[in-house]
CHARMM internal coordinates of N, CA and C (Angstrom, degrees):
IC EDIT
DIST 1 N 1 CA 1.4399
DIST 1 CA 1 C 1.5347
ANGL 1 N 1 CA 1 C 109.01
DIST 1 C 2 N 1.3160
ANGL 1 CA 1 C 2 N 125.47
DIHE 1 N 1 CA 1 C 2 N 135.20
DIST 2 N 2 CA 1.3593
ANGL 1 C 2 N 2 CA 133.89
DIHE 1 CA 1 C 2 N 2 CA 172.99
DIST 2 CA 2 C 1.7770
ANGL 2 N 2 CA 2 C 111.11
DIHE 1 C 2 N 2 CA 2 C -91.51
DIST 2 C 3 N 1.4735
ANGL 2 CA 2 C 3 N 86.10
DIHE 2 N 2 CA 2 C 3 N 121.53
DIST 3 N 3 CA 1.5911
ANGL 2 C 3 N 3 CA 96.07
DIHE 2 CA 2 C 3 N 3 CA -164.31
DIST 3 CA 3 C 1.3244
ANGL 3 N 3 CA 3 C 121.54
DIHE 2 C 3 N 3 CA 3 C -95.52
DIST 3 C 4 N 1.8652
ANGL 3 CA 3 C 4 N 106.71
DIHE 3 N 3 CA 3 C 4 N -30.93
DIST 4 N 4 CA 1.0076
ANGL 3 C 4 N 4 CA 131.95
DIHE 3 CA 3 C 4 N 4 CA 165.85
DIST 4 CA 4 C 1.5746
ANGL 4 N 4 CA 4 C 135.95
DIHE 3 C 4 N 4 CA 4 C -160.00
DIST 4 C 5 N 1.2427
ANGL 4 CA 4 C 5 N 123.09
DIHE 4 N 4 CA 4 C 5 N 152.27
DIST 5 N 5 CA 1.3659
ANGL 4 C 5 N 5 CA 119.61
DIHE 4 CA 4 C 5 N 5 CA 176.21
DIST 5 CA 5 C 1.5332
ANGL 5 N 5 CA 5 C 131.92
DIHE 4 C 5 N 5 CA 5 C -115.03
DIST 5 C 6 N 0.9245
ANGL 5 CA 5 C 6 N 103.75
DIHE 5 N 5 CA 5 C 6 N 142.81
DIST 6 N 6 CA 1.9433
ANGL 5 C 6 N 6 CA 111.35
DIHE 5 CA 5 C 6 N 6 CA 177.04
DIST 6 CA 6 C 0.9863
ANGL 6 N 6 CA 6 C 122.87
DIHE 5 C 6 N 6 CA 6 C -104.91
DIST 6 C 7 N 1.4060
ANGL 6 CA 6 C 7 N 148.95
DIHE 6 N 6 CA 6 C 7 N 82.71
DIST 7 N 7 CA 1.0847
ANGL 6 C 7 N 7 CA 162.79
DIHE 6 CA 6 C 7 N 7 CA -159.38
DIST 7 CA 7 C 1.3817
ANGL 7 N 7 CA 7 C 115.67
DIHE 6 C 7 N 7 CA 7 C -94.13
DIST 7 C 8 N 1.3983
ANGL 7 CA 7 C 8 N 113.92
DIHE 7 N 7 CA 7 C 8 N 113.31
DIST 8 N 8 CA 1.6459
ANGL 7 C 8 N 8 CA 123.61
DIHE 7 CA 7 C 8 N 8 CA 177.94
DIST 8 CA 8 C 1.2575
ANGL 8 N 8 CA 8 C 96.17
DIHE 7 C 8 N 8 CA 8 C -97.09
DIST 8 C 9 N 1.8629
ANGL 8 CA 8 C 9 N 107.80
DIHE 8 N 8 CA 8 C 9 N 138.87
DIST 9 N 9 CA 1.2517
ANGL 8 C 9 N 9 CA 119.70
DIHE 8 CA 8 C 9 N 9 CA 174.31
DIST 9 CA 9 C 1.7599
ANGL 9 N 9 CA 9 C 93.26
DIHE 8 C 9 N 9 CA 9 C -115.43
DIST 9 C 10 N 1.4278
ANGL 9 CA 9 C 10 N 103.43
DIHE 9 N 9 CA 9 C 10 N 132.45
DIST 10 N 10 CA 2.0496
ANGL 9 C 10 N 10 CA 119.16
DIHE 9 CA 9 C 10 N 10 CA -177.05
DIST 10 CA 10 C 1.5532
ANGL 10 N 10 CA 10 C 81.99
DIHE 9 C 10 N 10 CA 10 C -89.50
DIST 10 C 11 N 1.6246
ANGL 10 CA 10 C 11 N 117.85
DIHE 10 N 10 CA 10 C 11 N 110.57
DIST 11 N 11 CA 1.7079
ANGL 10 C 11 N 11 CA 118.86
DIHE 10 CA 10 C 11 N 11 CA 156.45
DIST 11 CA 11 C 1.6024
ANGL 11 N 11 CA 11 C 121.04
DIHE 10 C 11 N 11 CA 11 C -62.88
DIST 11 C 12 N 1.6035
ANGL 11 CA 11 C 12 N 98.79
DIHE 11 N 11 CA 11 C 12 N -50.48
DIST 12 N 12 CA 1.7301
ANGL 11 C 12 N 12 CA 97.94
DIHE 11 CA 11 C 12 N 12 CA 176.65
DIST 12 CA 12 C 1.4364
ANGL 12 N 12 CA 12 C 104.45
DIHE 11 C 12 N 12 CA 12 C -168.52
DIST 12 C 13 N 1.1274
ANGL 12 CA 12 C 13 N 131.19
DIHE 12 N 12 CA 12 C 13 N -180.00
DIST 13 N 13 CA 1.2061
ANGL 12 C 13 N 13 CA 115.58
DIHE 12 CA 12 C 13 N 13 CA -142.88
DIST 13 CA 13 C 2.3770
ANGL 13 N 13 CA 13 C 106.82
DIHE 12 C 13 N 13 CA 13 C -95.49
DIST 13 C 14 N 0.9591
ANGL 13 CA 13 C 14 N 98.57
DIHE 13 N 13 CA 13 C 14 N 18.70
DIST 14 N 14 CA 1.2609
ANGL 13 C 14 N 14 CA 105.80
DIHE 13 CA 13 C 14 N 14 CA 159.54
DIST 14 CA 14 C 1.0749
ANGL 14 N 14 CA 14 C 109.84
DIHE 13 C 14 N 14 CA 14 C -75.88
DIST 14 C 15 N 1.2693
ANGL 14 CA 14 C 15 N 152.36
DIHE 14 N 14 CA 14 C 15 N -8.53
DIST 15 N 15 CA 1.7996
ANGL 14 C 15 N 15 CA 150.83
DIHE 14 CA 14 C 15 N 15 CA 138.21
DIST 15 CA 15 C 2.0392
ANGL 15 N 15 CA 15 C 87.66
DIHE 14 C 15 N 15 CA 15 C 115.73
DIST 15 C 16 N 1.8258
ANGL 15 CA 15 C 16 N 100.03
DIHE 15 N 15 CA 15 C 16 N 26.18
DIST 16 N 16 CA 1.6908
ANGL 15 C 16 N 16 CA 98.37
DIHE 15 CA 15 C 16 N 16 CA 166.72
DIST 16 CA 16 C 1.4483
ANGL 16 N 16 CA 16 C 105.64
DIHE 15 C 16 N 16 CA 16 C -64.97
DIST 16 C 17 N 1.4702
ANGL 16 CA 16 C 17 N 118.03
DIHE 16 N 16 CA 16 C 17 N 142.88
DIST 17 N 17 CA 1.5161
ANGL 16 C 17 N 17 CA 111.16
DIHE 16 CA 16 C 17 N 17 CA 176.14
DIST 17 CA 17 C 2.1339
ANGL 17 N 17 CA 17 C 112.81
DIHE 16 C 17 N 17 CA 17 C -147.00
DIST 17 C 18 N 0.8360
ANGL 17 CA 17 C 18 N 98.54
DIHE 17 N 17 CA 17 C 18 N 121.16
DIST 18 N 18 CA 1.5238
ANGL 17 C 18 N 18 CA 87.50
DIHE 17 CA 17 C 18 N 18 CA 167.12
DIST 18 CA 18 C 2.0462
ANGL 18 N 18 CA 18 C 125.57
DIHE 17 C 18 N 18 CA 18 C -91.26
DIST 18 C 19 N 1.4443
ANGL 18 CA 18 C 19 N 96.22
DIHE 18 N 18 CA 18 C 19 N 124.90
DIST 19 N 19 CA 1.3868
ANGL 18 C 19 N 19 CA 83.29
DIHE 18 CA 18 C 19 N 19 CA -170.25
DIST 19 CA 19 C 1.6119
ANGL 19 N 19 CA 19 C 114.11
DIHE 18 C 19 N 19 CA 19 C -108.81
DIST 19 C 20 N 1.4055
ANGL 19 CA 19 C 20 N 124.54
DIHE 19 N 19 CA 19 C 20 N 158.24
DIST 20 N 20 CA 1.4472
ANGL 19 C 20 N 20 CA 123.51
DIHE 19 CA 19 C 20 N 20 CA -160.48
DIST 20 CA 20 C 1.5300
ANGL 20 N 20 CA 20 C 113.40
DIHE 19 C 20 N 20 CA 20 C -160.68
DIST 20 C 21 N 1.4874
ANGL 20 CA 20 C 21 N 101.25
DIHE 20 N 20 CA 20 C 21 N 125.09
DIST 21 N 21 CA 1.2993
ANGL 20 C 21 N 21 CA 107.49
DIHE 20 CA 20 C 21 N 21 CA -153.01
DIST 21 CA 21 C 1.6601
ANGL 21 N 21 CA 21 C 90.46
DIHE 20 C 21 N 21 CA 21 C -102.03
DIST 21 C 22 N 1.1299
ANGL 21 CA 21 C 22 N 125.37
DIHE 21 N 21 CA 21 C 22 N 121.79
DIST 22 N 22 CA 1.4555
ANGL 21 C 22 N 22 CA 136.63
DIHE 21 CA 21 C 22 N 22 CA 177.47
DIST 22 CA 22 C 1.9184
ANGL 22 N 22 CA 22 C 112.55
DIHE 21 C 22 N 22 CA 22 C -81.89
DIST 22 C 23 N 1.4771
ANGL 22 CA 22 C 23 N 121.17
DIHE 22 N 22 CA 22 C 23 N 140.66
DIST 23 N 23 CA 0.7029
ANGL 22 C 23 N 23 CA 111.72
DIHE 22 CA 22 C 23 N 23 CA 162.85
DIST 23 CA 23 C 1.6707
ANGL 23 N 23 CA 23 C 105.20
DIHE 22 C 23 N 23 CA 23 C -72.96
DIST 23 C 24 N 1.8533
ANGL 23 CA 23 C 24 N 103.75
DIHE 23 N 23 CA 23 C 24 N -178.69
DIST 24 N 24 CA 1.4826
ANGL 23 C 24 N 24 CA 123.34
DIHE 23 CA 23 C 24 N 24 CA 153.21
DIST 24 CA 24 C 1.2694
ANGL 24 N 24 CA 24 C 115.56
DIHE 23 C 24 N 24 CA 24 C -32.24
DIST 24 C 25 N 1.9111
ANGL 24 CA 24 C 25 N 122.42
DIHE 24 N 24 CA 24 C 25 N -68.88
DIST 25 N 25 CA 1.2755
ANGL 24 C 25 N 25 CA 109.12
DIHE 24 CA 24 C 25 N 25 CA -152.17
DIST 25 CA 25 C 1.8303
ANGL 25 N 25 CA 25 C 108.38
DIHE 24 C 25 N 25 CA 25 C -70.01
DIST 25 C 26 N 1.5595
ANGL 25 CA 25 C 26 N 104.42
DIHE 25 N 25 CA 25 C 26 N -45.67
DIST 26 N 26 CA 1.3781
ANGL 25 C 26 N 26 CA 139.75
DIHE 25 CA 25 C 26 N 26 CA 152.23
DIST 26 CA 26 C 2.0178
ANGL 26 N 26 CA 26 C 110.97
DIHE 25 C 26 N 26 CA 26 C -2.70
DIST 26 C 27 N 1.6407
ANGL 26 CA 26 C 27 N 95.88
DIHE 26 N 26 CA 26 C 27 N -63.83
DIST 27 N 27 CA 1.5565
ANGL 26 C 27 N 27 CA 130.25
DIHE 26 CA 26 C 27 N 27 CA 163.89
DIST 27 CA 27 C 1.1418
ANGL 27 N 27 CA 27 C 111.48
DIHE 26 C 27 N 27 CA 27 C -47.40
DIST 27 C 28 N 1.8987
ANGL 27 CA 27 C 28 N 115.92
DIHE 27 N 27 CA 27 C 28 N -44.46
DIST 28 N 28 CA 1.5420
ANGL 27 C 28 N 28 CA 103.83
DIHE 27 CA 27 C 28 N 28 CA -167.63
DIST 28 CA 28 C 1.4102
ANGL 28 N 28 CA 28 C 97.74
DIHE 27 C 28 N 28 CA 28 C -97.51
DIST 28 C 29 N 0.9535
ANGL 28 CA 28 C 29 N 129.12
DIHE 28 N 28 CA 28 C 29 N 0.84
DIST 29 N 29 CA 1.8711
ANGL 28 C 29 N 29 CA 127.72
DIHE 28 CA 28 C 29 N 29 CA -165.74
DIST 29 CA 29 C 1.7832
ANGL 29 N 29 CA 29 C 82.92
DIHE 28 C 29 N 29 CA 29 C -76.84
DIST 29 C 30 N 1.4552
ANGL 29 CA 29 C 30 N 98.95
DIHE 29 N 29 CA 29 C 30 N -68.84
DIST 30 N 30 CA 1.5171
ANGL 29 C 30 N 30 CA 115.91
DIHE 29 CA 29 C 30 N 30 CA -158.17
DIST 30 CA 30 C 1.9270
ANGL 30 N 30 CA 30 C 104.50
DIHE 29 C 30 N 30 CA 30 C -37.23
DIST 30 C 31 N 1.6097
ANGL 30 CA 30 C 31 N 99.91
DIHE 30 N 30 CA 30 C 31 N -43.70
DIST 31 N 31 CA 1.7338
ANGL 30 C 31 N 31 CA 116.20
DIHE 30 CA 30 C 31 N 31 CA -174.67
DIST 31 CA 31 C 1.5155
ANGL 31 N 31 CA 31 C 92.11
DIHE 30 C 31 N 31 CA 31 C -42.10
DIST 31 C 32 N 1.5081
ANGL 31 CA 31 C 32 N 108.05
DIHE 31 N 31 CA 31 C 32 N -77.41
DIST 32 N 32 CA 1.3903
ANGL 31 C 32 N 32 CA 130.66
DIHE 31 CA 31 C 32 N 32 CA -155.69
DIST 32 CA 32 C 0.9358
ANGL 32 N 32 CA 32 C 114.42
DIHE 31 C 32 N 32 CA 32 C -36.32
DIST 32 C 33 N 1.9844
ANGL 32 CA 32 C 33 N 109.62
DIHE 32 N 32 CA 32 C 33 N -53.09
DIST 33 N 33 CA 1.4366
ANGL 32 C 33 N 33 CA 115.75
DIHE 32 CA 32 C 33 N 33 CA 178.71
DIST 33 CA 33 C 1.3651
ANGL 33 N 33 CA 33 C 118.35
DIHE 32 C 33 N 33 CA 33 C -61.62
DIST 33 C 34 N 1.1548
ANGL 33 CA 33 C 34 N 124.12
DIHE 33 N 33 CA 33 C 34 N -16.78
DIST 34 N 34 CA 1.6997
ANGL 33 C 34 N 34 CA 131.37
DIHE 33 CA 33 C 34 N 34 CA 176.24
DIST 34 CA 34 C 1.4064
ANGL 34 N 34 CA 34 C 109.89
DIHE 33 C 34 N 34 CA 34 C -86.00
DIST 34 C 35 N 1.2438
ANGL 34 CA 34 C 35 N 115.93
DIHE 34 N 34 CA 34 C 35 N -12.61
DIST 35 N 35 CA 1.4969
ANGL 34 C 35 N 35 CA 111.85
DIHE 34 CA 34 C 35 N 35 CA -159.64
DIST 35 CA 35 C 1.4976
ANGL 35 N 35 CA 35 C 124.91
DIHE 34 C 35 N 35 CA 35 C 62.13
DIST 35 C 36 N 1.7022
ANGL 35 CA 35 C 36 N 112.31
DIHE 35 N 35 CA 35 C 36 N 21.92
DIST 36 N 36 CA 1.2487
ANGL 35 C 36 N 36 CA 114.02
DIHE 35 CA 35 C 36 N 36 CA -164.20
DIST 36 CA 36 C 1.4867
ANGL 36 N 36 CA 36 C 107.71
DIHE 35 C 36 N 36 CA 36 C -111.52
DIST 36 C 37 N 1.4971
ANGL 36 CA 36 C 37 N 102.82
DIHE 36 N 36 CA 36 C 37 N 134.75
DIST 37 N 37 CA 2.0196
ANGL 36 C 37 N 37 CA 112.58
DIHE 36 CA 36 C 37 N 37 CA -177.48
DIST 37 CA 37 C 1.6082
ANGL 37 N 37 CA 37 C 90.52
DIHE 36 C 37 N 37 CA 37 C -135.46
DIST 37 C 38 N 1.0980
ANGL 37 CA 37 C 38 N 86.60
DIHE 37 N 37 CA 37 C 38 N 162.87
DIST 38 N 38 CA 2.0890
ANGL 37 C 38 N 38 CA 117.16
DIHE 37 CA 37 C 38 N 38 CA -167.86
DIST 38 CA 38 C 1.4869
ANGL 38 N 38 CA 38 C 96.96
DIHE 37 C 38 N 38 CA 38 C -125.05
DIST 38 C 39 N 1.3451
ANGL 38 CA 38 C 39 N 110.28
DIHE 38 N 38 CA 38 C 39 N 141.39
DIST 39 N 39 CA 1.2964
ANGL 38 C 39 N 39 CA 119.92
DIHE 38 CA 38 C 39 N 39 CA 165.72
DIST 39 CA 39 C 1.7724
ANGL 39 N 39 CA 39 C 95.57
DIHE 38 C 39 N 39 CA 39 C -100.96
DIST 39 C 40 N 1.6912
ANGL 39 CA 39 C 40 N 110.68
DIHE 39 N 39 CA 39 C 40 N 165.99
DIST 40 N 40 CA 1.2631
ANGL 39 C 40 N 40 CA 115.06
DIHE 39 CA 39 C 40 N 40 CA -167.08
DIST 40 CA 40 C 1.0995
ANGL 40 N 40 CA 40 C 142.07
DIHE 39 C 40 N 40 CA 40 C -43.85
DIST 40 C 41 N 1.7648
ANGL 40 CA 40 C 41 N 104.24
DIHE 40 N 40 CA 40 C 41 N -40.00
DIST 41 N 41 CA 1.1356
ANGL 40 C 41 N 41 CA 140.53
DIHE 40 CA 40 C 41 N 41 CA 127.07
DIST 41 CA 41 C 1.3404
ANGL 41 N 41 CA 41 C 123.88
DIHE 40 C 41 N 41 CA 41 C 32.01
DIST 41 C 42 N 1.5149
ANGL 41 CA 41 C 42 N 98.72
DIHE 41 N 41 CA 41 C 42 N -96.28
DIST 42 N 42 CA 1.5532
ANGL 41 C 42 N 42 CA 157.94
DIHE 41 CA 41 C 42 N 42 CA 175.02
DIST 42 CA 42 C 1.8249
ANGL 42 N 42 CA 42 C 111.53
DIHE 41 C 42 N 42 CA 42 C 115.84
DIST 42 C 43 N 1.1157
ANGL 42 CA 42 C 43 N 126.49
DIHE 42 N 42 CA 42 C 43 N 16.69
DIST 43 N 43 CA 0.8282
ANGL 42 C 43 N 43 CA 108.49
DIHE 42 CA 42 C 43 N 43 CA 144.12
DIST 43 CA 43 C 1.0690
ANGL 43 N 43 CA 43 C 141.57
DIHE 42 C 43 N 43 CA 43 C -101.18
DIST 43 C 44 N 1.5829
ANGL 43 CA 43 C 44 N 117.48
DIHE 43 N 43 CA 43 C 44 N 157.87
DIST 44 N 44 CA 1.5780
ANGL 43 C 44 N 44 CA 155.10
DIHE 43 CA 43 C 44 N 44 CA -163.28
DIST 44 CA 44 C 1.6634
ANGL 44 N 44 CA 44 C 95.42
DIHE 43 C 44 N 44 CA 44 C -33.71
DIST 44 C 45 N 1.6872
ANGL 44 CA 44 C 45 N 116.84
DIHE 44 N 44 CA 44 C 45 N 118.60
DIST 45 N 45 CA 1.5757
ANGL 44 C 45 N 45 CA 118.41
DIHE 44 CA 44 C 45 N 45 CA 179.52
DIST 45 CA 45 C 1.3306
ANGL 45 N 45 CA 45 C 114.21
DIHE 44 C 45 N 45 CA 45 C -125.89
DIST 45 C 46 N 1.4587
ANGL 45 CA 45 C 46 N 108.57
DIHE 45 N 45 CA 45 C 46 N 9.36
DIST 46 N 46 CA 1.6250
ANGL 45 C 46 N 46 CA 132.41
DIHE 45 CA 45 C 46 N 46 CA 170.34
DIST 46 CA 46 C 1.5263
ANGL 46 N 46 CA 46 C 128.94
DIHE 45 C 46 N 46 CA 46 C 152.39
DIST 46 C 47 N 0.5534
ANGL 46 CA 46 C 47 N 141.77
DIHE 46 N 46 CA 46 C 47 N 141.07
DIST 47 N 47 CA 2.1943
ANGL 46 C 47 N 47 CA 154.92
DIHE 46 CA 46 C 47 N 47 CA -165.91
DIST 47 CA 47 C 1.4256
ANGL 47 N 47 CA 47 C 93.85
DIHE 46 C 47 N 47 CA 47 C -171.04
DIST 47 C 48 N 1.7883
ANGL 47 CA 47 C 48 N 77.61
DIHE 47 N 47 CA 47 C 48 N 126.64
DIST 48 N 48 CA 1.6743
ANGL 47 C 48 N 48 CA 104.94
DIHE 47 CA 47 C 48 N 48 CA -173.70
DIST 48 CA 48 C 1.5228
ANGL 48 N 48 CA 48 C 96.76
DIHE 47 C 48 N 48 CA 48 C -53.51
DIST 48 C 49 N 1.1791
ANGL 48 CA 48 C 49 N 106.95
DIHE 48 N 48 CA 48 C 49 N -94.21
DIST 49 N 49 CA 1.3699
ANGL 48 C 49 N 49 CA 125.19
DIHE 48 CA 48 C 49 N 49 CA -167.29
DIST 49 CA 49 C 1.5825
ANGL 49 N 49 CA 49 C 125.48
DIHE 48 C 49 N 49 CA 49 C -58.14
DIST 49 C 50 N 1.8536
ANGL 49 CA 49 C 50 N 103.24
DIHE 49 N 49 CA 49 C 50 N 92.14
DIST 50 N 50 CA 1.7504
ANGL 49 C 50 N 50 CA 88.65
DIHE 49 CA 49 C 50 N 50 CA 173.02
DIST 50 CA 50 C 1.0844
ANGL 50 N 50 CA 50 C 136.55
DIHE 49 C 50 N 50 CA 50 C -82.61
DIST 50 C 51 N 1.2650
ANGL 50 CA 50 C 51 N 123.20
DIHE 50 N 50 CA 50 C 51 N 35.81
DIST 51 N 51 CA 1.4579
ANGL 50 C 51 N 51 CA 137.40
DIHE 50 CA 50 C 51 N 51 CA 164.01
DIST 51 CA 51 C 1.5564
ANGL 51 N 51 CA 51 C 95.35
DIHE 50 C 51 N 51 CA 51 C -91.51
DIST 51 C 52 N 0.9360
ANGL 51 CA 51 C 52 N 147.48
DIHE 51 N 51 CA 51 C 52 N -36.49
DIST 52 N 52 CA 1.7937
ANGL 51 C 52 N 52 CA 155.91
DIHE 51 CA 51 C 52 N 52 CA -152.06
DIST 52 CA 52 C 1.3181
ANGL 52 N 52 CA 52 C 96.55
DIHE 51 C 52 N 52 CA 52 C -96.33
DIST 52 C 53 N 1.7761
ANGL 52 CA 52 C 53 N 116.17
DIHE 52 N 52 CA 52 C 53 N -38.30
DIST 53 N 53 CA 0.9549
ANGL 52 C 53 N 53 CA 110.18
DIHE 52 CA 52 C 53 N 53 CA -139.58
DIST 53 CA 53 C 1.6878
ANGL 53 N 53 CA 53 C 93.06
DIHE 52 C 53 N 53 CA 53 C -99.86
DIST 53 C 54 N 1.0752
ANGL 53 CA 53 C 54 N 122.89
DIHE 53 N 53 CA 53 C 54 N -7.56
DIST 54 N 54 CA 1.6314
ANGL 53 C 54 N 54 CA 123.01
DIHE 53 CA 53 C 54 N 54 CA 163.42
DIST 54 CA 54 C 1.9485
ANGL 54 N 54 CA 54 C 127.43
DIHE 53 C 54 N 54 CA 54 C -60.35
DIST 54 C 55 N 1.6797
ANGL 54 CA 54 C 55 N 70.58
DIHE 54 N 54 CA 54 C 55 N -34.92
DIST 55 N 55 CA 1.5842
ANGL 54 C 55 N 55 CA 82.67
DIHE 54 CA 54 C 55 N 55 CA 164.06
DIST 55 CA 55 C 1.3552
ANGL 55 N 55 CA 55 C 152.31
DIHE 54 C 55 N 55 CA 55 C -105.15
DIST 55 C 56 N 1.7002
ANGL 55 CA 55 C 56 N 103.64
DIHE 55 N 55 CA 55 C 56 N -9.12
DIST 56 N 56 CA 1.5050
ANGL 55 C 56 N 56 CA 114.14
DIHE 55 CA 55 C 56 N 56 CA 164.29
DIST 56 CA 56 C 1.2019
ANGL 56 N 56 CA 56 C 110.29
DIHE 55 C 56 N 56 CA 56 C -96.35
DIST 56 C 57 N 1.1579
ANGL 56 CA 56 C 57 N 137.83
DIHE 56 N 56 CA 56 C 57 N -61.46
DIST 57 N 57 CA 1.3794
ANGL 56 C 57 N 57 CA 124.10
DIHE 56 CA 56 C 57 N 57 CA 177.04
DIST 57 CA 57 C 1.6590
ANGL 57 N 57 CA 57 C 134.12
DIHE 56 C 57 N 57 CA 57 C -34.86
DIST 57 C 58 N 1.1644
ANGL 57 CA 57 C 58 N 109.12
DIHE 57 N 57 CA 57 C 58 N -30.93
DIST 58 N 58 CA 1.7741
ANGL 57 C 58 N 58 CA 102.09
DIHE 57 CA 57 C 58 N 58 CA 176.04
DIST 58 CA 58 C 1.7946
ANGL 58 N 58 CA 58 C 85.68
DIHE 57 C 58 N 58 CA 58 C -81.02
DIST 58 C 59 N 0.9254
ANGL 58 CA 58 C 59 N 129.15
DIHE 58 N 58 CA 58 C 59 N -10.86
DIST 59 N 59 CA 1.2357
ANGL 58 C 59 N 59 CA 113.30
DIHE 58 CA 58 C 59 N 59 CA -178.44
DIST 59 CA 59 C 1.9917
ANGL 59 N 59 CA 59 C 122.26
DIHE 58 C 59 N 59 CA 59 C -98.51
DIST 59 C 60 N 1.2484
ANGL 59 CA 59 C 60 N 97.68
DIHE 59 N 59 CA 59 C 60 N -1.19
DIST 60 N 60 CA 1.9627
ANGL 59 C 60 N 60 CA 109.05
DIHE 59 CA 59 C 60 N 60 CA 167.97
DIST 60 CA 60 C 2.0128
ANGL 60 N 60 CA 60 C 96.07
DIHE 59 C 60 N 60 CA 60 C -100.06
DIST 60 C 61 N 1.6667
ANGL 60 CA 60 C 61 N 80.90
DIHE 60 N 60 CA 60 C 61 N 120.55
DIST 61 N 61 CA 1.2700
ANGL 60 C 61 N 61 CA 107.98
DIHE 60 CA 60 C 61 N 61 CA 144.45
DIST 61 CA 61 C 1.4514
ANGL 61 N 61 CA 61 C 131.32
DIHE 60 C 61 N 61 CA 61 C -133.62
DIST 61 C 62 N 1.5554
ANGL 61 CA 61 C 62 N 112.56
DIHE 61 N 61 CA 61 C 62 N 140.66
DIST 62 N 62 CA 1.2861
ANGL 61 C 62 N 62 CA 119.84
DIHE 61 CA 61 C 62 N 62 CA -146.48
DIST 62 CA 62 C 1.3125
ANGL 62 N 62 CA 62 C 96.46
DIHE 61 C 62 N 62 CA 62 C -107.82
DIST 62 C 63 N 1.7060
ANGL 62 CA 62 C 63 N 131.61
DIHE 62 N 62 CA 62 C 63 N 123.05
DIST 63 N 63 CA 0.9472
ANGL 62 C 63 N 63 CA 135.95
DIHE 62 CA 62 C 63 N 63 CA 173.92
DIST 63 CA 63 C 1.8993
ANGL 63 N 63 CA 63 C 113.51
DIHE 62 C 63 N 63 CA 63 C -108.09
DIST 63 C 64 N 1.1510
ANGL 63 CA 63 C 64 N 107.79
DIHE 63 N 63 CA 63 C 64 N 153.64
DIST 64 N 64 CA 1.6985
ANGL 63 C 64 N 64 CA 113.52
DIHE 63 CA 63 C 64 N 64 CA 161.92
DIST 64 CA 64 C 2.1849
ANGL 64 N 64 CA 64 C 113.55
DIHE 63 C 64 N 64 CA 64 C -48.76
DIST 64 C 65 N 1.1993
ANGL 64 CA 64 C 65 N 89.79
DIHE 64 N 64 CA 64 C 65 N 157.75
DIST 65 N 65 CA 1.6852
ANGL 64 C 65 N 65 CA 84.95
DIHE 64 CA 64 C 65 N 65 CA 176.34
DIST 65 CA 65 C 1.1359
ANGL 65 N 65 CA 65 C 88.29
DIHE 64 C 65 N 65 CA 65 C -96.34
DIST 65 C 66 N 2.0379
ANGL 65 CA 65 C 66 N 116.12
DIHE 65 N 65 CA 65 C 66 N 148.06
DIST 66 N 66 CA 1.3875
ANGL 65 C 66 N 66 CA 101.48
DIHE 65 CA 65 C 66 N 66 CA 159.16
DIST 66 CA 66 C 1.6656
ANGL 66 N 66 CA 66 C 139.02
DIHE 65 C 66 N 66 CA 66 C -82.51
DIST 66 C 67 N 0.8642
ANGL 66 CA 66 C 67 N 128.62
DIHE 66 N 66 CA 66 C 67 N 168.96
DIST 67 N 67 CA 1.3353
ANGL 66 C 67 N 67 CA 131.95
DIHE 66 CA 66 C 67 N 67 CA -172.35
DIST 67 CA 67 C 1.5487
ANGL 67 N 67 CA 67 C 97.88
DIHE 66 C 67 N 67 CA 67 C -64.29
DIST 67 C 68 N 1.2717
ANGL 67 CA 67 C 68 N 129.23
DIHE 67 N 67 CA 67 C 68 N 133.55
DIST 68 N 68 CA 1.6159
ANGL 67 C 68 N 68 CA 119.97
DIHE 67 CA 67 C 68 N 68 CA 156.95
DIST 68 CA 68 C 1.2286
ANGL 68 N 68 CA 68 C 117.71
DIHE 67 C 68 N 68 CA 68 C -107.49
END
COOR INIT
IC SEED 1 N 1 CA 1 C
IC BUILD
């Protein structure tokens, strides 16, 4: 299950970036608006848009949560 996401925003091409750690609900807004769901897996089980979808996906990588 994907619990949460971190989303790097690229400002310009000096590799400036702002990074942002999303909650859960935060996580599912972002899904919805993409039209994007995960099978258990984690891989890709639909995204609306395949024009979008050339470009976010090579770009999710799915890591373990860490232990606290």
């Amino acid at each position: 299950m994907i619990e949460s996401v971190e989303l790097n925003i690229y400002l310009d091409d000096d590799n400036n970036s702002v990074s942002l750690s999303l909650s859960p609900v935060q996580t599912e807004v972002i899904f919805k608006a993409l039209g994007l769901q995960f099978h258990q897996d984690n891989t890709c089980s639909h995204f609306s848009d395949q024009t979008l979808k050339k470009h976010i996906l090579p770009k999710v990588n799915f890591k373990e949560k860490p232990l606290s």
